[in-house]
NUMAR-852684 format. One line per 10 residues: number of its first residue (from 0); for each residue x, y, z of N, C-alpha, C. Coordinates in nm, 3 decimals. Atoms other than C-alpha are relative to their C-alpha. Example, Ala and Ser with C-alpha at 12.3 -4.5 7.8 and 13.67 -1.06 7.14 Angstrom:
<sites>
0> 0.089:-0.119:0.000:1.230:-0.450:0.780:0.090:0.120:0.000  -0.082:-0.119:-0.006:1.367:-0.106:0.714:-0.077:0.109:0.073 $
</sites>
This chain:
<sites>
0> -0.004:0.144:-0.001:1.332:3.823:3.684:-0.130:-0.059:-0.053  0.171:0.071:0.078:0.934:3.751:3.601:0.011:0.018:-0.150  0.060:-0.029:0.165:0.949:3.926:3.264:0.103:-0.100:-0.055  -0.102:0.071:0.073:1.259:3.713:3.151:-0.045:-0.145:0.061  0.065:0.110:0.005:1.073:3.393:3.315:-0.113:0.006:-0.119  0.116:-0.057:0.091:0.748:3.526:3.105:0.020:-0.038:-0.144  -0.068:-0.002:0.151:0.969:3.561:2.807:0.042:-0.100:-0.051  -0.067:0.156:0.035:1.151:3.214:2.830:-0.131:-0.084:-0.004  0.141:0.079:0.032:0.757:3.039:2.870:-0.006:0.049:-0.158  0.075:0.015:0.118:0.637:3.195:2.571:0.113:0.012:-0.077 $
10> -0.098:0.105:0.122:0.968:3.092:2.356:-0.007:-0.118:0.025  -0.010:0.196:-0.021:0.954:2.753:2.492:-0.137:-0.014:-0.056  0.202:0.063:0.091:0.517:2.771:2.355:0.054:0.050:-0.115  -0.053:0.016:0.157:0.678:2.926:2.014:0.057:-0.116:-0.093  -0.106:0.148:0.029:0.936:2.614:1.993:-0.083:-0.092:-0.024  0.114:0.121:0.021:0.656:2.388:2.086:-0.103:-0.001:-0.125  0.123:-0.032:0.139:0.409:2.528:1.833:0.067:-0.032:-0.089  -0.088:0.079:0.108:0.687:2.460:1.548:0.004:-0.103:0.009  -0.058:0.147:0.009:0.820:2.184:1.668:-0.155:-0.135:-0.072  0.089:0.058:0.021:0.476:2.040:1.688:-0.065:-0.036:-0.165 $
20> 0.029:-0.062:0.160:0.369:2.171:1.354:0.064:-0.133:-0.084  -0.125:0.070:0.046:0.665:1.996:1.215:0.003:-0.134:0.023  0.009:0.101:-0.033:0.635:1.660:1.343:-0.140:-0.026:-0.067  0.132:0.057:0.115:0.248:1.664:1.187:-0.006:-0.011:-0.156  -0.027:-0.036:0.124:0.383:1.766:0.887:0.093:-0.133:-0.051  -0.037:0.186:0.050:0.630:1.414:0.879:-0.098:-0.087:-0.051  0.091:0.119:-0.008:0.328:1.238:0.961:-0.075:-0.029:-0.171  0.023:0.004:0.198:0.208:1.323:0.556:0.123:-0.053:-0.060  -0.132:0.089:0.008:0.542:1.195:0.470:0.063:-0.133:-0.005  -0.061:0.125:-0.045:0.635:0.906:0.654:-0.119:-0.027:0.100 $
30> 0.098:0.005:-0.073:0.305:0.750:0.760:0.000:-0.107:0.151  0.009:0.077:-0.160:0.301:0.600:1.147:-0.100:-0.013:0.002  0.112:-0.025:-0.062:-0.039:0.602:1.161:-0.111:0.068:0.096  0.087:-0.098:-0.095:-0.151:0.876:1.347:0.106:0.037:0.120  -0.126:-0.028:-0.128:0.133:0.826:1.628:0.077:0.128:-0.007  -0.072:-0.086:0.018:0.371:1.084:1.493:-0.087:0.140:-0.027  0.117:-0.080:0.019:0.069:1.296:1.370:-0.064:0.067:0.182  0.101:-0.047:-0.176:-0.153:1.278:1.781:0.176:0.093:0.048  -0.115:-0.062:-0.080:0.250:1.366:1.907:-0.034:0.136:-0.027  0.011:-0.151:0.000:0.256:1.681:1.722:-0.089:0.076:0.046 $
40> 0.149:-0.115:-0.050:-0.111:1.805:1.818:0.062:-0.004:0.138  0.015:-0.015:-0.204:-0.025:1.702:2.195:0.144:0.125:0.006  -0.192:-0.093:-0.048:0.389:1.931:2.176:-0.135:0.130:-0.044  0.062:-0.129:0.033:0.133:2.180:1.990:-0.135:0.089:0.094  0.109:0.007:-0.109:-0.144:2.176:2.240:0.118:0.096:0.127  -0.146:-0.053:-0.090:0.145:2.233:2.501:0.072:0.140:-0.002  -0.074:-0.104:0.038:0.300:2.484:2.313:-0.102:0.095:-0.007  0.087:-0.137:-0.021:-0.025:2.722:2.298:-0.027:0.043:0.116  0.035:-0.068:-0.114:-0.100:2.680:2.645:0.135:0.093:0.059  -0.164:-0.067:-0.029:0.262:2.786:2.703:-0.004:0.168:-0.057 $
50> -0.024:-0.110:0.020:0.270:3.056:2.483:-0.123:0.122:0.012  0.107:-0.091:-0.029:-0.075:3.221:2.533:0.039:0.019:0.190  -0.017:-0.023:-0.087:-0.007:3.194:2.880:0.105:0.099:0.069  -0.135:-0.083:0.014:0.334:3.333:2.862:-0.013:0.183:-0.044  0.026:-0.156:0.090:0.178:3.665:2.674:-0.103:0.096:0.096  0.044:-0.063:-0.096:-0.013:3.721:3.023:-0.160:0.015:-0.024  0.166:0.019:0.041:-0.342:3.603:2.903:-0.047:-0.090:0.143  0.066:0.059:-0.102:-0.382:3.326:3.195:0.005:-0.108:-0.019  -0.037:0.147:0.000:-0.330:2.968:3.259:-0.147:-0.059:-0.059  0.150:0.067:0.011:-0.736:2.922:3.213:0.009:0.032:-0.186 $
60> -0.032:-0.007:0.114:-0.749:3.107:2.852:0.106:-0.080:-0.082  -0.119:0.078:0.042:-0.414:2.920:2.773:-0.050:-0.168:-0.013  0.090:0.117:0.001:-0.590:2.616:2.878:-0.107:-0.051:-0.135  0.140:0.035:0.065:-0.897:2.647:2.654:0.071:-0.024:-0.151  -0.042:-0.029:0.137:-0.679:2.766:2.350:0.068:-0.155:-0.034  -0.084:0.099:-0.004:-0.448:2.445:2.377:-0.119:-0.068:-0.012  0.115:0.101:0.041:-0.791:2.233:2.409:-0.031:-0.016:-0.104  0.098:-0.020:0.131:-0.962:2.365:2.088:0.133:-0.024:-0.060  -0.143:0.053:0.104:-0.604:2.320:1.887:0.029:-0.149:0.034  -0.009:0.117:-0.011:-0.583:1.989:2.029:-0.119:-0.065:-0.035 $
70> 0.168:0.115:0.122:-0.946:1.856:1.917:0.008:0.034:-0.118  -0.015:-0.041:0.160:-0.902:2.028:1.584:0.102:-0.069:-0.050  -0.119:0.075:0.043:-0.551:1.883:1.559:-0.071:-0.184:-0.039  0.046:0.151:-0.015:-0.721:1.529:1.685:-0.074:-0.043:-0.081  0.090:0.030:0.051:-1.016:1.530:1.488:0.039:-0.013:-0.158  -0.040:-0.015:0.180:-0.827:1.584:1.129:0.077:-0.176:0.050  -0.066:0.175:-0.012:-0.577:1.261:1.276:-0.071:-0.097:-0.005  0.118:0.037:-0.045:-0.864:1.116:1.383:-0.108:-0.114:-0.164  0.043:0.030:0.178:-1.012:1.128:0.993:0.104:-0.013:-0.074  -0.036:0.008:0.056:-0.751:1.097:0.830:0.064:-0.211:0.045 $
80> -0.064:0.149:-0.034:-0.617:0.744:0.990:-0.163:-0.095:-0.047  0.139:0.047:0.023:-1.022:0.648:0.984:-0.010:-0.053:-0.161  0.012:-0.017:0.110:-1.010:0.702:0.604:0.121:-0.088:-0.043  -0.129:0.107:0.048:-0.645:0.533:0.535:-0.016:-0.112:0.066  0.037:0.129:0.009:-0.764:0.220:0.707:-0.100:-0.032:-0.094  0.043:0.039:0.129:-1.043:0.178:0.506:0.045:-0.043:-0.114  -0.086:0.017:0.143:-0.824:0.212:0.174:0.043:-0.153:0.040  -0.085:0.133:-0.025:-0.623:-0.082:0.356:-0.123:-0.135:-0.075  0.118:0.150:-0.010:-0.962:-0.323:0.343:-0.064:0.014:-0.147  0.054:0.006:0.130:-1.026:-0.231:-0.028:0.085:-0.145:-0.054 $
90> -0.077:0.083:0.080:-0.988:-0.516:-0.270:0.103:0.080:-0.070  -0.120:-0.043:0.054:-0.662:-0.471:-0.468:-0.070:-0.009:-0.167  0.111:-0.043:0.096:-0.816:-0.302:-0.795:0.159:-0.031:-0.168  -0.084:-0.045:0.049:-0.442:-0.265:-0.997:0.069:-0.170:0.007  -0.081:0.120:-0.035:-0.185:-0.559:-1.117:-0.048:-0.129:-0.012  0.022:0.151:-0.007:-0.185:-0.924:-1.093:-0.098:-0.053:0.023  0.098:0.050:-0.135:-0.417:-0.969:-0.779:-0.128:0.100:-0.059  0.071:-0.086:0.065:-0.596:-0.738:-0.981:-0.112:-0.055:-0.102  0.035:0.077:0.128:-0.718:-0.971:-1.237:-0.057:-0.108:0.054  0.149:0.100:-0.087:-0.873:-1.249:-1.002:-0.112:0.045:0.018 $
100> 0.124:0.007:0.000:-1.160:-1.274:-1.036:-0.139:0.088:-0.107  0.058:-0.096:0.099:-1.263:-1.036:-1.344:-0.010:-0.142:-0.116  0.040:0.131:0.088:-1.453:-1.212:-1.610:0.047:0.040:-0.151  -0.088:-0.031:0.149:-1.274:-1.204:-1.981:-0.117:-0.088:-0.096  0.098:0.060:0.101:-1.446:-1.333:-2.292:0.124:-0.079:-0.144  -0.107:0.047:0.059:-1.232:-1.635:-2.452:-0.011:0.009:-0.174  -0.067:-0.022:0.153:-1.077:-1.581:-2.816:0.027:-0.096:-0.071  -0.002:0.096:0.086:-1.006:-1.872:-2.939:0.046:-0.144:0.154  -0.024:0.140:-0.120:-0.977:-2.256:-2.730:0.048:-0.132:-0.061  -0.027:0.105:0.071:-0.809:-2.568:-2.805:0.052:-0.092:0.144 $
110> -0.033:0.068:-0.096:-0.846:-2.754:-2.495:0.103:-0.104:0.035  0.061:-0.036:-0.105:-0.711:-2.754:-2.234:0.062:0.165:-0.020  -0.088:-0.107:-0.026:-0.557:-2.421:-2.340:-0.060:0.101:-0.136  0.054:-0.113:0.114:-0.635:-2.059:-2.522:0.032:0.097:0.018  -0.008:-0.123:0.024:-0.691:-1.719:-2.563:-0.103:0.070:0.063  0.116:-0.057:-0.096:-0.907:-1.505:-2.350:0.047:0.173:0.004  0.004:-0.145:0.034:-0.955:-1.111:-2.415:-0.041:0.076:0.154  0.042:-0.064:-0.149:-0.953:-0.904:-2.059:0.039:0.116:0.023  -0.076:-0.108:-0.017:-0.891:-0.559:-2.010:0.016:0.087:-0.148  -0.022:-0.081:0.133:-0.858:-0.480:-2.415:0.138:-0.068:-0.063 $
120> -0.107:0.059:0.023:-0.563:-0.744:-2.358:-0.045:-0.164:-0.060  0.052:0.186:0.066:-0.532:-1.109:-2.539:0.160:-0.099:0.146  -0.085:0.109:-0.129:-0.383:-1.341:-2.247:-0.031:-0.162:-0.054  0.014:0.147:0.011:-0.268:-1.674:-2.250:-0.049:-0.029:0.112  0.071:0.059:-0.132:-0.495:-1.870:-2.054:-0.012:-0.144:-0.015  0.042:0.126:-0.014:-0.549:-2.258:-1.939:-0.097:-0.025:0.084  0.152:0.032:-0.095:-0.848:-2.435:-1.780:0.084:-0.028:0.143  -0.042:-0.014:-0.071:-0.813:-2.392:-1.446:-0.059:-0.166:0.066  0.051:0.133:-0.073:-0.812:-2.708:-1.199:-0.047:0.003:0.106  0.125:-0.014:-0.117:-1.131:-2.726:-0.983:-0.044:-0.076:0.025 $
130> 0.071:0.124:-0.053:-1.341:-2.993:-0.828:-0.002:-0.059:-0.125  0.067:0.099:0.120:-1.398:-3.301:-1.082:-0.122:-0.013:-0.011  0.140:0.044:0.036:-1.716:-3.295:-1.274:-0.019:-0.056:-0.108  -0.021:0.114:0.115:-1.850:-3.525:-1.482:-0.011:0.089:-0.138  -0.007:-0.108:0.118:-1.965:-3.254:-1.740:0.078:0.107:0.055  -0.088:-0.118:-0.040:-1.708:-3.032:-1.752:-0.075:0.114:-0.186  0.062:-0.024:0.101:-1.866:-2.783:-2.034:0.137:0.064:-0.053  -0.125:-0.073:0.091:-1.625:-2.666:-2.364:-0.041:0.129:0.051  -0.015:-0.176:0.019:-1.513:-2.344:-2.404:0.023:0.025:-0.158  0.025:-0.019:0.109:-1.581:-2.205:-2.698:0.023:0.183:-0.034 $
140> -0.066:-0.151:0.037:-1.463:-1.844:-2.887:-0.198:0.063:0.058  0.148:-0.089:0.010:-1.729:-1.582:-2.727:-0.075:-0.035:0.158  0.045:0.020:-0.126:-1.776:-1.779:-2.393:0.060:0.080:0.109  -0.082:-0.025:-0.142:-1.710:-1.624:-2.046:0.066:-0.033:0.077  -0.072:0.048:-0.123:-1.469:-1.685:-1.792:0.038:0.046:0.080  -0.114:-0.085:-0.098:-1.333:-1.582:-1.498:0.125:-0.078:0.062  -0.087:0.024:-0.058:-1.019:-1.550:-1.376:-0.011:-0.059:0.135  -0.011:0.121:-0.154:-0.902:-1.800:-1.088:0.155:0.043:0.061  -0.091:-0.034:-0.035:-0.520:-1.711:-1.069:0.081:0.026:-0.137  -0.096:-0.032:0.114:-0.232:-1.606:-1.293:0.147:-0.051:0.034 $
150> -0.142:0.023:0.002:0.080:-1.761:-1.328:0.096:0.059:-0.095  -0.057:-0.047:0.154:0.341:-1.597:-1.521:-0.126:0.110:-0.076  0.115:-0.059:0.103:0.174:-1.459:-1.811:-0.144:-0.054:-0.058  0.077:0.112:-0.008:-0.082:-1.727:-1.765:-0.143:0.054:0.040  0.151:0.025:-0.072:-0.450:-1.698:-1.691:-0.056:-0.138:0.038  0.126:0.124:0.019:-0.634:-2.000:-1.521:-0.114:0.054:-0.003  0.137:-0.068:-0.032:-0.995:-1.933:-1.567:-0.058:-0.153:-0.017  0.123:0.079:-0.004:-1.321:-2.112:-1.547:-0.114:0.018:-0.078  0.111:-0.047:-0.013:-1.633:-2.122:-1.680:-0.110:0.119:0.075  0.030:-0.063:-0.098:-1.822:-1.826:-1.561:-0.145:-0.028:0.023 $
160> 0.152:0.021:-0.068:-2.164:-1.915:-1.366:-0.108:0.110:-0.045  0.079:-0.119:0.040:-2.467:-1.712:-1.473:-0.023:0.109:0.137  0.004:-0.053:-0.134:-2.509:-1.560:-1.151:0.110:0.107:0.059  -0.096:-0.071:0.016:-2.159:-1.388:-1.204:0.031:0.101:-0.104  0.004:-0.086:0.143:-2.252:-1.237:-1.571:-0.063:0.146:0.083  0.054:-0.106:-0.024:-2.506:-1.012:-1.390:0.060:0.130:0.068 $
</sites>
C-alpha cells in the first residue's frame, strides 16, 4: 500500500512538472502578463516537491528543490514582465503616431500648403493651426518643420524652433 501511495505522489509531481512547464510555455504565446507564466512556476514548484519527495528523498529536500525552481521560475517572470512593461512606455517609433513630431525639410511651399521631404518620402503637408502670431514666418524650400499631426495623407507641420534642430 505505501509503495503504490509513493508511486501515485511522484506521478501526480511528474503531471505537475508538465503541466506546469506547459502553462509557462502559453505564457510566450498568449501574453497575461506574468499570471499564466507565476501559475506554472507555482503547479511546477508543487510538482518537484511532490515528485522528489515521492522518490524517498524527504519532504525537507523536496521542499528546498521546489523553492530554488520556484525563484528561478519567478525571477525569469519577474524579468521578463519588468522588461515588457517598459516596451509599453516607449514612444511609438513605427506608422502614423510615428511621424509626430519628427522634423522634415520642406520642398517646395505655396502658402498655406506644400511639400515637405521626411523619411526619404515627399508628403503633402499644410501649415498647421497654432496660437495666432502676429509674425507668422514663410516657409520657404530648405526650411524645417516639424510634424504636429497627420491627417490622411496630410502633414500639418510648423516651423521648427532652433532649440529642436539640435
Amino acid at each position: 500500500m505505501a509503495r503504490r501511495t509513493i508511486r501515485n505522489v511522484t506521478t501526480l509531481g511528474l503531471i505537475c512538472l508538465i503541466v506546469g512547464a506547459l502553462v509557462a510555455v502559453v505564457e510566450a504565446h498568449y501574453p497575461t502578463h506574468g499570471v499564466a507564466g507565476g501559475l506554472g512556476v507555482a503547479v511546477m514548484a508543487i510538482g518537484a516537491v511532490l515528485a522528489i519527495s515521492g522518490l524517498g528523498a524527504g519532504i525537507a529536500i523536496g521542499l528546498v528543490g521546489g523553492l530554488a525552481l520556484a525563484g528561478a521560475g519567478g525571477a525569469a517572470i519577474g524579468f521578463t514582465v519588468k522588461h515588457g512593461a517598459s516596451v509599453r512606455r516607449r514612444r511609438v517609433r513605427g506608422g502614423a503616431e510615428g511621424l509626430i513630431g519628427q522634423i522634415g525639410v520642406v520642398r517646395s511651399w505655396d502658402e498655406p500648403t506644400g511639400s515637405v521631404s521626411l523619411h526619404g518620402g515627399v508628403w503633402q503637408a499644410k501649415r498647421s493651426l497654432g496660437p495666432e502670431e502676429d509674425e507668422v514666418p514663410e516657409l520657404a524650400s530648405g526650411d524645417r518643420v516639424v510634424v504636429e499631426c497627420l491627417s490622411g495623407l496630410t502633414l500639418s507641420v510648423r516651423p521648427a524652433e532652433e532649440w529642436e534642430l539640435i
